[in-house]
ZABA-238526 format. One record per residue (C-alpha): residue in three letters; x negated, y, z. Coordinates in steps of 0.25 Angstrom, whole numbers, padded with zeros to 4 digits, always signed. Layout:
ALAXYZ ...
END
This chain:
UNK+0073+0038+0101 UNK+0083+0050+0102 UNK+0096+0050+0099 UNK+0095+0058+0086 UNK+0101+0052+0073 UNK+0108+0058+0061 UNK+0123+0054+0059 UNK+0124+0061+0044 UNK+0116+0054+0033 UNK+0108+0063+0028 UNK+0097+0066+0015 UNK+0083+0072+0016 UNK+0070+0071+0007 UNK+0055+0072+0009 UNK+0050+0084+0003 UNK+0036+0088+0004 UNK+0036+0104+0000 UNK+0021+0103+0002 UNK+0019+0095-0011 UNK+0027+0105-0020 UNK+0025+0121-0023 UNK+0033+0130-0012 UNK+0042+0135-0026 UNK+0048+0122-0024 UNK+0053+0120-0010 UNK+0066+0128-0009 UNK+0071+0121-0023 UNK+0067+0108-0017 UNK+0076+0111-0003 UNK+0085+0115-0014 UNK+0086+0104-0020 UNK+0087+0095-0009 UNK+0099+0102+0000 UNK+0105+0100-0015 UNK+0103+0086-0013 UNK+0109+0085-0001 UNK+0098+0081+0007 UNK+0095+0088+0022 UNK+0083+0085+0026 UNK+0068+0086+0022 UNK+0056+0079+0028 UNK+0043+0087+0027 UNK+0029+0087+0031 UNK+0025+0075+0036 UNK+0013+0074+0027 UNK+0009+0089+0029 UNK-0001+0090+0040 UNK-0010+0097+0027 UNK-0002+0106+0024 UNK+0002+0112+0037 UNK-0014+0112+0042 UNK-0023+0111+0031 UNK-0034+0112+0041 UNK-0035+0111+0055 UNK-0027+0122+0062 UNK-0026+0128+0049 UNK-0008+0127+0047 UNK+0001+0131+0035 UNK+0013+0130+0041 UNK+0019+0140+0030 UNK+0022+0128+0018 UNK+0031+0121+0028 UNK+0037+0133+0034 UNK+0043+0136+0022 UNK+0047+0123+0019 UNK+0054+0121+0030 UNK+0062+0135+0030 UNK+0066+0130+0013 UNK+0070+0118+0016 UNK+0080+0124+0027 UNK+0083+0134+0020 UNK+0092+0122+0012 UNK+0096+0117+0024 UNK+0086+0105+0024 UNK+0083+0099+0038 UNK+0069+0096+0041 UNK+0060+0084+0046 UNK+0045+0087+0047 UNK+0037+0076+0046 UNK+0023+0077+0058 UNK+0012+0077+0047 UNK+0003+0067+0053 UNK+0005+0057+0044 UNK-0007+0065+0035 UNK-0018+0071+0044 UNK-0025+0080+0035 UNK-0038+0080+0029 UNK-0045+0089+0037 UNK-0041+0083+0051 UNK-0047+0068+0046 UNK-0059+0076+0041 UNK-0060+0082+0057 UNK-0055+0068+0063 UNK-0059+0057+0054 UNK-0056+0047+0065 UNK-0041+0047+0064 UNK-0043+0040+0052 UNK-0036+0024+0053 UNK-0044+0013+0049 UNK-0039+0001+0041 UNK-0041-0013+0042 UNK-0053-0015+0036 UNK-0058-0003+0045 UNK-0060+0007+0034 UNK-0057+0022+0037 UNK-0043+0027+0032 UNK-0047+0039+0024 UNK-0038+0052+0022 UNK-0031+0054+0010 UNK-0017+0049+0014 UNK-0008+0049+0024 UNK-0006+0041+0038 UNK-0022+0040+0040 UNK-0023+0042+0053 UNK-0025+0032+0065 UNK-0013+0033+0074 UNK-0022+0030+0088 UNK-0031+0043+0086 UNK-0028+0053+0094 UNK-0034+0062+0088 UNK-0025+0062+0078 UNK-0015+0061+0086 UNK-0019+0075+0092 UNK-0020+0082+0078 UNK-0005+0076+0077 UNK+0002+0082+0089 UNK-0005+0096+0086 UNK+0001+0095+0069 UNK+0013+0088+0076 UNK+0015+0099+0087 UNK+0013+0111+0077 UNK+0022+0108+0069 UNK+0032+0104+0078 UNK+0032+0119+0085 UNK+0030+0126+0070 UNK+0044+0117+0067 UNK+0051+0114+0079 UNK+0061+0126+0077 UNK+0064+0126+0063 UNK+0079+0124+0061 UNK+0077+0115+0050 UNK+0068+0105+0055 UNK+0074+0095+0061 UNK+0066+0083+0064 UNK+0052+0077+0062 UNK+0045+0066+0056 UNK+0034+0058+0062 UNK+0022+0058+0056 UNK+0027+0048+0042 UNK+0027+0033+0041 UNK+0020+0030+0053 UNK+0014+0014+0053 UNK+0014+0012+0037 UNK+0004+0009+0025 UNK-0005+0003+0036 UNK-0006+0015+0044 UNK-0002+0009+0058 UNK-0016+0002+0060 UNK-0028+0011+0062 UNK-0040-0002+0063 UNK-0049+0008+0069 UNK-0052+0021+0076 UNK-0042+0027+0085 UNK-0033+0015+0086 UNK-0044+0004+0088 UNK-0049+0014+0099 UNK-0036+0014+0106 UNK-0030+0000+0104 UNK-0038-0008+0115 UNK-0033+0005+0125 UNK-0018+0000+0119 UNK-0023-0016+0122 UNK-0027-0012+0136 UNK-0014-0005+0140 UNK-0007-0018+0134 UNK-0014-0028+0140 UNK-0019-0023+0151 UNK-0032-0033+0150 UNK-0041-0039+0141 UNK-0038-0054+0146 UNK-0023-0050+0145 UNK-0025-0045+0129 UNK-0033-0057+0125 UNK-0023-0067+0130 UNK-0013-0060+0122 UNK-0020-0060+0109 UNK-0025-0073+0112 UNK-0039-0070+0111 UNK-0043-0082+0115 UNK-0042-0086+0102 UNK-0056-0083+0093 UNK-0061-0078+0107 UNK-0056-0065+0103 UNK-0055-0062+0119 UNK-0058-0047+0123 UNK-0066-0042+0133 UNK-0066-0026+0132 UNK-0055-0019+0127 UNK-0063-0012+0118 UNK-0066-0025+0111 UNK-0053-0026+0103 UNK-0052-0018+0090 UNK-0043-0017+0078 UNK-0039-0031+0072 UNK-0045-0028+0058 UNK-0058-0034+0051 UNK-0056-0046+0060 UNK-0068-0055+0057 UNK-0062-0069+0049 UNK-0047-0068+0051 UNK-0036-0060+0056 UNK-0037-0052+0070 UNK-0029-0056+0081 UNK-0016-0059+0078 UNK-0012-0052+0094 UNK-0024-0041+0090 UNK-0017-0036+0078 UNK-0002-0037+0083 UNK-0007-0028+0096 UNK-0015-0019+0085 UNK-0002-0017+0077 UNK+0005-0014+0090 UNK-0006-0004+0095 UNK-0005+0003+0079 UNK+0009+0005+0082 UNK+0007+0013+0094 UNK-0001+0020+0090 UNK+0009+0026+0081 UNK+0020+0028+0090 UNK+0011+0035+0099 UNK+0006+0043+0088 UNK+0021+0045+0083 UNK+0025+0047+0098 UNK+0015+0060+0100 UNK+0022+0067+0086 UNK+0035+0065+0094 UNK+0032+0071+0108 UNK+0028+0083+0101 UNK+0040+0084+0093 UNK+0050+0080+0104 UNK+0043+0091+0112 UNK+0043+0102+0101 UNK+0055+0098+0092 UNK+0066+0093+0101 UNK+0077+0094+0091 UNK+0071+0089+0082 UNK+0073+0073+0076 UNK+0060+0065+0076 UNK+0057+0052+0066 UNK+0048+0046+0059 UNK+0047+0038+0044 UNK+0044+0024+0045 UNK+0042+0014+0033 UNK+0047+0003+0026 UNK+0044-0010+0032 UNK+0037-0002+0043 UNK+0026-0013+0051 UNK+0015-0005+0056 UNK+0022+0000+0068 UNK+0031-0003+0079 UNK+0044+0007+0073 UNK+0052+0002+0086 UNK+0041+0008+0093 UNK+0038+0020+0083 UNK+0053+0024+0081 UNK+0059+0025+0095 UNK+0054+0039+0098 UNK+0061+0045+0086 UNK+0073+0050+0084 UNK+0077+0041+0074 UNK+0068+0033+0063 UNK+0066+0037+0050 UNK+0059+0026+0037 UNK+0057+0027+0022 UNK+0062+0021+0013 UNK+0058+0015+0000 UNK+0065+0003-0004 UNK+0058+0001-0019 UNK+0042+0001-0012 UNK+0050-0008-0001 UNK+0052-0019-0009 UNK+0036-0021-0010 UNK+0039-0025+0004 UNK+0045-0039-0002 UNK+0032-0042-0005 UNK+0032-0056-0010 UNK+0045-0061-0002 UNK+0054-0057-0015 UNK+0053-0060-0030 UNK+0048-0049-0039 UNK+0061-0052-0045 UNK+0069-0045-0030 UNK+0059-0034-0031 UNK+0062-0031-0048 UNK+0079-0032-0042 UNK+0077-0020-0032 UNK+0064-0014-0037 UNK+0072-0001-0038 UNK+0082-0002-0027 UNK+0073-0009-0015 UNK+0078-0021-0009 UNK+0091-0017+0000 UNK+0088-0026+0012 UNK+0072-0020+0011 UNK+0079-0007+0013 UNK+0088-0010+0023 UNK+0080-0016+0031 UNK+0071-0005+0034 UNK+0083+0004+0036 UNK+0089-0006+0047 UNK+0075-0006+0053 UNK+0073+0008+0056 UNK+0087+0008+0061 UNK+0084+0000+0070 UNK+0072+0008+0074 UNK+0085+0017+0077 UNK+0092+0008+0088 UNK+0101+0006+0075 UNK+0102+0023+0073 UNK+0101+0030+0061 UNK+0089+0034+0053 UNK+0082+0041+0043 UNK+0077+0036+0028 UNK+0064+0047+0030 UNK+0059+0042+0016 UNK+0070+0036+0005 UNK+0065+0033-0008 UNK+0070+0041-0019 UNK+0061+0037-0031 UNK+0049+0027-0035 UNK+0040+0027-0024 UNK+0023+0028-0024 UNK+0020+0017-0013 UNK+0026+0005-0018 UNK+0019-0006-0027 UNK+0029-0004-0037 UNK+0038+0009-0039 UNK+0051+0009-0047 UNK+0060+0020-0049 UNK+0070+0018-0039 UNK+0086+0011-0047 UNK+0095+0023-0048 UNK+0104+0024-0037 UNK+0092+0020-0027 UNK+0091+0031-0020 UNK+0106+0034-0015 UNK+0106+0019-0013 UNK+0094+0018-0003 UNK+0100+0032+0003 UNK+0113+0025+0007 UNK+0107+0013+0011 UNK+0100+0019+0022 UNK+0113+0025+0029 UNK+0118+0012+0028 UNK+0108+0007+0034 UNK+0109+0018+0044 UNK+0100+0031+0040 UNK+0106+0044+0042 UNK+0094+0050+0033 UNK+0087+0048+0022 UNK+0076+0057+0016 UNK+0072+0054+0001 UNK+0058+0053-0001 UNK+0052+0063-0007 UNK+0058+0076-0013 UNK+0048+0078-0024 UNK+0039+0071-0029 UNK+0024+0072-0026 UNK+0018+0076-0039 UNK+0003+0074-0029 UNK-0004+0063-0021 UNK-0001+0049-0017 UNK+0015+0051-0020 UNK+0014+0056-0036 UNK+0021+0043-0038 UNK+0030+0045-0029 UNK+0044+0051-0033 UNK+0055+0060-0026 UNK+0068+0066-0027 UNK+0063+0076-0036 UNK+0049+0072-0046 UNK+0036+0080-0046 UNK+0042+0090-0056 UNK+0053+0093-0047 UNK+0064+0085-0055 UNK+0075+0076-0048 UNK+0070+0062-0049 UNK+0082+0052-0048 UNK+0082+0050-0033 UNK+0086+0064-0033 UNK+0098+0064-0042 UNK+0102+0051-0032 UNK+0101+0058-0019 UNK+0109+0069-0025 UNK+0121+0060-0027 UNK+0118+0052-0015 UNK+0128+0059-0004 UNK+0125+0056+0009 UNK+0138+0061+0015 UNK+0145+0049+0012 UNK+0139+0041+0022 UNK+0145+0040+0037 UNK+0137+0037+0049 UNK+0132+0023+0049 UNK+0138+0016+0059 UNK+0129+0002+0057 UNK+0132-0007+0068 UNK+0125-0023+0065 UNK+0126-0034+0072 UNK+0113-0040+0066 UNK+0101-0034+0071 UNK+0088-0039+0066 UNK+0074-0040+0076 UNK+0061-0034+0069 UNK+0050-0031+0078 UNK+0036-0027+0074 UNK+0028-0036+0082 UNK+0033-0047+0075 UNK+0032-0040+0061 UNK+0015-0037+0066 UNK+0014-0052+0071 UNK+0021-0059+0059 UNK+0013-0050+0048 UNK+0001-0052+0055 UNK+0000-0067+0055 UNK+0012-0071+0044 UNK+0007-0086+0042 UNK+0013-0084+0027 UNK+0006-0074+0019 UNK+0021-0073+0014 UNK+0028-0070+0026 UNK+0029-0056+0032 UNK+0038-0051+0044 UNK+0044-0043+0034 UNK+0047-0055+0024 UNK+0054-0063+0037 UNK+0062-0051+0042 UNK+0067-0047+0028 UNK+0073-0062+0025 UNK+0081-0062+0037 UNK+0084-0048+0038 UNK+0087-0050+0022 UNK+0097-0060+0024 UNK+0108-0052+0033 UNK+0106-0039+0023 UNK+0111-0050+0012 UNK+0123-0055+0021 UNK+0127-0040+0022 UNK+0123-0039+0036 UNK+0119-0025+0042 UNK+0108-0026+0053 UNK+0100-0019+0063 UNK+0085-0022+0062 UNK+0080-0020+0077 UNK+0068-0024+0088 UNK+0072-0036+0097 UNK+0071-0028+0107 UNK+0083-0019+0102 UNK+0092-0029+0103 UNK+0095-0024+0118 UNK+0103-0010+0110 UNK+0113-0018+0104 UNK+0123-0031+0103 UNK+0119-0041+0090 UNK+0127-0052+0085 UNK+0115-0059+0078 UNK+0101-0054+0078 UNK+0092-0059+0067 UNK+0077-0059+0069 UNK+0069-0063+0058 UNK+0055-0062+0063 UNK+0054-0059+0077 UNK+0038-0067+0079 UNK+0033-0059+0091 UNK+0043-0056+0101 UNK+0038-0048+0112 UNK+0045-0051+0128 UNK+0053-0039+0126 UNK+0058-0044+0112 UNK+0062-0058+0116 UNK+0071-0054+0127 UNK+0078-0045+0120 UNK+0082-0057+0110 UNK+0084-0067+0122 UNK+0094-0057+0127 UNK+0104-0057+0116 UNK+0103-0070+0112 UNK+0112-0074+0121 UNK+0124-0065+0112 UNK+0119-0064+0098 UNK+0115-0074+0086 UNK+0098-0073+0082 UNK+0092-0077+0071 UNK+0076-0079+0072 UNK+0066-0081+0060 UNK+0054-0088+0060 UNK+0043-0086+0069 UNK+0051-0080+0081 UNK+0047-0077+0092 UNK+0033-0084+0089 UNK+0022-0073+0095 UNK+0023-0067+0110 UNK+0022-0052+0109 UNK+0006-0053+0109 UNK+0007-0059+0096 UNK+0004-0073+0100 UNK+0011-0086+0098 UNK+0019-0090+0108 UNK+0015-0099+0119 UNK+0025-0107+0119 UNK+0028-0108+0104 UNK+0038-0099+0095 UNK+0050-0094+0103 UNK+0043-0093+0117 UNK+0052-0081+0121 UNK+0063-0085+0112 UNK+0065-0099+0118 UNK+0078-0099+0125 UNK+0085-0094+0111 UNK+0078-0103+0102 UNK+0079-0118+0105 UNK+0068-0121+0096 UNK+0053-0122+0096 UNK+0043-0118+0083 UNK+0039-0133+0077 UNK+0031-0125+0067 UNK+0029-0117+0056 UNK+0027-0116+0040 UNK+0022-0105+0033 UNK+0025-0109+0019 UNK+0017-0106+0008 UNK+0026-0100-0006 UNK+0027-0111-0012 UNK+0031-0120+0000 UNK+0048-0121+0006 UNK+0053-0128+0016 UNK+0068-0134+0014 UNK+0076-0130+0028 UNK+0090-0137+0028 UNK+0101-0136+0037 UNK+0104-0146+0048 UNK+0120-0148+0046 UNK+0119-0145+0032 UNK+0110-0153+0023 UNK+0114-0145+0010 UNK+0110-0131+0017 UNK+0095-0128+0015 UNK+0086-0118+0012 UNK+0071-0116+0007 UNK+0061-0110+0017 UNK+0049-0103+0013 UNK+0036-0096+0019 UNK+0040-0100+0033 UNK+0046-0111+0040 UNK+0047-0114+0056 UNK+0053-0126+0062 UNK+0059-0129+0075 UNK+0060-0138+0088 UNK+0074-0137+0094 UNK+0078-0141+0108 UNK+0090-0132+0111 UNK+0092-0126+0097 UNK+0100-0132+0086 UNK+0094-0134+0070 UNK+0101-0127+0060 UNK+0090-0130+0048 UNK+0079-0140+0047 UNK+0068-0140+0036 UNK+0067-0151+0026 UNK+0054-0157+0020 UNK+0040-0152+0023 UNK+0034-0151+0035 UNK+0044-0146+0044 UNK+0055-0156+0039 UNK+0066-0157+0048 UNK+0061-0147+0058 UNK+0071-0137+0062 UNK+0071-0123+0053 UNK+0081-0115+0059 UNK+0086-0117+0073 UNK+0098-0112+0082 UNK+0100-0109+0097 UNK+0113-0104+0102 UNK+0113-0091+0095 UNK+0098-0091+0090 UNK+0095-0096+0076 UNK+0080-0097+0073 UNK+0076-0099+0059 UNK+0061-0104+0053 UNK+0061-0104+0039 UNK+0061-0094+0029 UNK+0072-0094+0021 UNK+0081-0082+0015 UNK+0092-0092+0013 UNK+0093-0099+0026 UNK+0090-0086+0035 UNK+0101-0080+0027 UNK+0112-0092+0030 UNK+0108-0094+0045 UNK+0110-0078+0045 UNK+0123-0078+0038 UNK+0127-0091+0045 UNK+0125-0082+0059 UNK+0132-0067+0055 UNK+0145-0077+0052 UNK+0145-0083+0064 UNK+0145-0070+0071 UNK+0154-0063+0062 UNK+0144-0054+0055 UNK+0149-0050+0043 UNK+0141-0055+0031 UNK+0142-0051+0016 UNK+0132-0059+0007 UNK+0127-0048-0002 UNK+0123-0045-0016 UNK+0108-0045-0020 UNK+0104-0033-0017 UNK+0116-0027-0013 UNK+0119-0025+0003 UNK+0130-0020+0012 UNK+0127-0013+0027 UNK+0137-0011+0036 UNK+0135+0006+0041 UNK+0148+0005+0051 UNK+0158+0011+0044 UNK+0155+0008+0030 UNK+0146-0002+0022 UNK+0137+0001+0012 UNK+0135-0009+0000 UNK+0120-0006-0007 UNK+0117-0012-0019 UNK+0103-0013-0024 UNK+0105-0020-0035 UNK+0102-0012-0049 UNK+0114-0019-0055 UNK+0128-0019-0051 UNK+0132-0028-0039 UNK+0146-0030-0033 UNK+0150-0033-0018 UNK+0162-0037-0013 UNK+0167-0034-0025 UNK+0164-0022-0025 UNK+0155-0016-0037 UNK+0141-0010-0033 UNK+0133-0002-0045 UNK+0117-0003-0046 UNK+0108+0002-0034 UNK+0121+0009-0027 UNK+0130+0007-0014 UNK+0143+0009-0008 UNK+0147+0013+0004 UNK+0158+0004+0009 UNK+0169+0010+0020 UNK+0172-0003+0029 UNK+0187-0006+0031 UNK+0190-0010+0045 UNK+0199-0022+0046 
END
């Protein structure tokens, strides 16, 4: 990753010139240098547009929208258009179509329908790539690209078919090396699923009875992957060649799970996502209460938010980024749409530099009065009227904000192999990998701690006081040495199923903690996936008036070396250790917000890490020199004494003692 990042917060939009009459543009630059924004994204979706037909080009439309927006002084970022190959080249190549799981043709009509293996495709790519690269690679006013848009979302990543079920045995063999060598990994003994020809192995879809290999689909997922960072890869050469001044990114999603972002991200110059905290709230799924959802169903949850902002700065190596997409209205995606509270916007915008943007780009500049967006709104509506997020990014000043000097001493491991392994088998058709991680990581937002979200093999790049990994299942070689190596100076806190599959996807030989073993002082007894209606009473060993209630999942414990901190009460586990500790390595196995939040809090007072317990819905993020206090609450709210209005923030100077 270069070096490039932007020390100056700064606003930008989405505009799509392309959807409006030409008599419009130059009062929409207008309007938007009036705003104070400085940038514009175009022309990730207009492949169309620019070649209606093959080698047929109508450069002219963006040529012109281009030179009115810089005539405002707007800087440019050009989205590569291969996010919507056009009509006529599936007509002509009809192969590059993906196939789902079901092993039905993905037809045209939307965007992302493509498999990311064809290389085909990926020829027609590097030529609309490379023209447009030359045609804009001088132009004062562009400044950077966009790759491709949203690359491993809405199920896009897997292609069950063509191109990539051609190609993934040639992937298997340049891993492996050799058939008996893959079989042994996957366990294929089992089912005598054994391969003798490579061409053999296929997609793990429409397996016949029950689910594919667990090793098949995890290596599957794995091979999707990347094949998008080698399709992303070939975009960037080309630019890098042609544009070397320019800046290169790319939009990732909420919640991304499709890919491998360590992987995806670490040839850009820095990461971009989009953001959408009201459709991210679908992403409790059942864990909350309707009655969380109805409190923040105009704000989003802040620790929901935040969490993906701390994400892709850690995609960063703890650097700045850029909001590529921030909401600015009621979306079209979501199962349910409110109007966003008043104040939303300017409080999601300062959110994101605090939690260490040094961009935001509202989505979009006027609404789509057409296609699959009608419902969609944007700073201006179809008419060309200021909708509210307008009025609010024109009182919303940027300028107040300094460089955001973030520096945590709380880093929290996320991988994606164990995201792929725990979703793929969950034990508990209420458990997740996002359920888990959000509980832990949930717990220290509400304690008012400020964290870095990184791999485990980041750990390397910089000093922790306590590292908190909440659902580390599969841990490659690499992986585990890198937490062996710092146990030895800083505190960890592990959630259940740790270190419980080898990086093939297999349980461990040996039982849970194979590699870990020297750190934990335990051994698995068992585990206890719990049905809703089922809890488990887990109780403290030196205190018999401190307990808590465990639910969905519990884990218990063989100590040798290792002290017991918690045991379980009644049930089947009864008196069977639920949350063990040795020297500096706490492990806990049940599920419970409560206790997780004690053993954390417990911990960052030991080590001196400060610690506010916060409001409901209110947060607080250490950004260096200042704090910024959020409050997502549609009511009034206080801190510290200090008064917070409805869906607003303050920005907090620290005073040095």
């Amino acid at each position: 990753m270069n070096q490039r990042s932007f020390s100056q917060f700064s606003l930008g939009v989405c505009d799509y010139p392309e959807h409006v009459d030409e008599i419009d543009w130059a009062e929409h630059a207008r309007q938007q240098r009036k705003l104070g924004l400085t940038w514009v994204r175009l022309a990730e979706f207009a492949w169309a547009k620019i070649e209606p037909s093959e080698g047929t080009f109508e450069w002219s439309w963006l040529d012109k929208a281009i030179d009115v927006y810089a005539k405002e002084g707007l800087s440019i970022v050009l989205g590569t258009p291969t996010a919507t190959p056009p009509a006529w080249l599936i007509s002509k190549y009809p192969d590059i179509l993906p196939i789902d799981e079901n092993g039905q043709v993905k037809k045209f009509g939307s965007r992302r329908h493509y498999d990311h293996a064809s290389e085909v495709y990926r020829q027609e790519c590097r030529r609309i790539v490379t023209l447009m690269a030359n045609r804009y690679a001088t132009h004062p006013a562009v400044k950077g690209w966009q790759t491709d848009n949203e690359l491993g979302h809405e199920g896009t990543t897997v292609s069950y078919g063509g191109a990539s079920e051609k190609r993934f045995p040639q992937w298997l063999e340049h891993k492996y090396g050799s058939l008996e060598a893959l079989n042994q990994a996957w366990g294929n003994a089992f089912w005598s699923q054994d391969y003798s020809a490579w061409e053999q192995i296929k997609a793990p879809n429409l397996t016949a009875v029950r689910q594919a290999n667990p090793s098949h689909r995890l290596d599957y997922q794995r091979f999707c992957s990347d094949m998008i960072v080698e399709f992303q890869q070939l975009q960037i050469d080309i630019l890098r060649d042609v544009c070397p001044e320019h800046f290169i990114t790319h939009n990732c999603v909420i919640f991304s799970a499709e890919c491998d972002l360590y992987k995806l991200t670490k040839p850009l110059d820095f990461v971009s996502w989009d953001s959408y905290p009201i459709g991210m709230l679908e992403f409790f799924a059942d864990w909350e209460s309707e009655d969380v959802k109805t409190e923040y169903a105009r704000t989003g949850h802040p620790d929901l938010v935040s969490l993906n902002h701390d994400i892709y700065r850690g995609l960063c190596d703890q650097r700045s980024f850029w909001v590529m997409e921030q909401q600015c209205g009621h979306a079209n995606w979501a199962q349910y749409n409110p109007i966003p509270a008043q104040g939303a916007v300017k409080l999601w915008s300062a959110q994101a530099w605090a939690h260490g943007a040094s961009g935001v780009i509202y989505f979009r500049f006027r609404a789509s009065h057409y296609a699959q967006e009608i419902m969609h709104s944007g700073l201006l509506h179809q008419n060309g009227q200021p909708d509210r997020g307008y009025q609010e990014v024109q009182s919303f000043d940027p300028g107040i904000f300094p460089t955001n000097t973030q520096n945590s001493r709380v880093a929290v491991l996320h991988d994606y192999d164990s995201l792929w392994s725990y979703n793929h088998q969950p034990h508990n058709q209420d458990l997740s990998y996002w359920y888990q991680f959000v509980m832990f990581y949930g717990a220290l937002r509400e304690l008012g701690v400020s964290v870095d979200i990184i791999h485990p093999t980041q750990l390397k790049n910089k000093r922790y006081d306590l590292v908190v990994s909440p659902a580390l299942t599969l841990l490659t070689p690499e992986s585990a040495k890198s937490v062996l190596d710092v146990a030895p100076y800083t505190t960890l806190i592990f959630g259940p199923r740790t270190d419980f599959r080898d990086q093939y996807g297999k349980a461990a030989k040996r039982g849970q903690f194979e590699q870990l073993a020297p750190i934990i002082g335990g051994k698995l007894i068992n585990f206890d996936s719990l049905r809703p209606t089922l809890q488990q009473d887990v109780q403290e060993e030196d205190d018999s008036n401190c307990s808590f209630t465990a639910s969905l999942w519990c884990e218990s414990y063989d100590v040798d070396s290792a002290k017991v901190l918690y045991s379980y009460r009644q049930g089947p586990l009864h008196g069977q250790a639920a949350v063990i500790q040795y020297k500096q390595t706490i492990t806990i196995g049940a599920l419970s917000k409560g206790l997780i939040k004690t053993i954390i809090k417990e911990q960052c007072e030991q080590l001196s890490i400060k610690i506010e317990e916060m409001p409901d819905g209110v947060r607080v993020t250490d950004c260096g020199s200042h704090e910024l206090v959020v409050n997502f609450n549609q009511q009034r709210s206080s801190w510290k004494g200090m008064a917070l209005l409805p869906v607003d923030y303050k920005l907090i100077p620290k005073v040095e003692h």
